[in-house]
N, C-alpha and C positions, 0 to 999 in steps of 0.2 A: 406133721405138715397139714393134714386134714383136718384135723382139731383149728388148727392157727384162720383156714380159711373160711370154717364156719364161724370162726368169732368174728375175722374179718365183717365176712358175709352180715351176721344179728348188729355188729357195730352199725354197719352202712345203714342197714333197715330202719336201727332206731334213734340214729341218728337224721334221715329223711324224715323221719316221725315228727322225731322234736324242731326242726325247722319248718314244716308246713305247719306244725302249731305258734309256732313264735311270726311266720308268716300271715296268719291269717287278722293279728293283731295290728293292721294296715289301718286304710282309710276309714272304712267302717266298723272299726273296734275289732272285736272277736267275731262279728257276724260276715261269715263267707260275702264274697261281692254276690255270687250269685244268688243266696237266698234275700239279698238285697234288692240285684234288679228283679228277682219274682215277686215281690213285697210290693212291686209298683207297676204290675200286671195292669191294672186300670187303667195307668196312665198310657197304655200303648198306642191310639186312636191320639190323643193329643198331643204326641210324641213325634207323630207322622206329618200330622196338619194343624196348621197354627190354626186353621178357621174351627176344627173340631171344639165344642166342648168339653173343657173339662170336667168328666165327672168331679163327684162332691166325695167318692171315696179316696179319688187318686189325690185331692189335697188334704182331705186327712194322712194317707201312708205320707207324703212328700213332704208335710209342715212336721209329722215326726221323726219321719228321716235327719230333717234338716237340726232339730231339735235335740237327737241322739247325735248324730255326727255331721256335721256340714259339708264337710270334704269328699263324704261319701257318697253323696248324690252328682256329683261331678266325676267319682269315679267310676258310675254306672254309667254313667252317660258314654264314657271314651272308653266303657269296657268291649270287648271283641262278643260280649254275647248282646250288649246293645246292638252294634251292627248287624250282626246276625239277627236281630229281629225287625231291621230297618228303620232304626231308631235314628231319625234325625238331628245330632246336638245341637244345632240351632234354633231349633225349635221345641227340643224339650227342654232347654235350659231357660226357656220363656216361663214353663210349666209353673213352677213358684208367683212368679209375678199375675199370671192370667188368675190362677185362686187366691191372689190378695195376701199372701205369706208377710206378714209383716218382719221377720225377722231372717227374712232371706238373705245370703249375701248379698246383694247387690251390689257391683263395682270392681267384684271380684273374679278372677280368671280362673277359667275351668278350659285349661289346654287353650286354642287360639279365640276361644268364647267368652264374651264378659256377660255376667249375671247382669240380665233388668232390672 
């Protein structure tokens, strides 16, 4: 009987295993959301206020973001560690259009926000 519940037990385990790895194959590919929205650290000041400048590094992380995964930047945006950092989606979903991203979604819904 204790044989049967430590198998139980390593099934559970590696079984969580394989589903947070089959999970993280989401929005932004293989890459965690979170090392995602840290990828776009720059952009936080222009995230907040639409009069901020955008730096010139936050539209490079943002025109490669959009260039690896496009959905992905939409999912930082509505992710709970965006909020946590007081990230506005209205105003960072500006963030592409304000650095000129020619290849932005535009017209496209990111939760109740349409891309610029």
């Amino acid at each position: 009987m204790k044989g049967c519940l430590v198998c139980v037990f390593v099934f559970l385990v590696a079984s969580r295993a394989f589903f947070e790895e089959v999970g993280a194959a989401g929005e932004c590919g293989k890459t965690p959301i979170r090392s995602a929205a840290t990828s776009l650290s720059p952009c936080l000041s222009s995230a907040r206020n639409v009069r901020a400048k955008v730096p010139p590094t936050c539209c490079t992380k943002v025109g490669a973001l959009i260039s690896a995964a496009p959905k992905c930047l939409c999912a930082v945006l509505l992710s709970p560690l965006a909020k946590q950092a007081g990230i506005n989606p209205a105003i960072a979903i500006t963030i592409p259009k304000r650095c000129k991203i020619r290849n932005r979604p535009a017209g496209k819904k990111c939760g109740r926000y349409v891309v610029p």
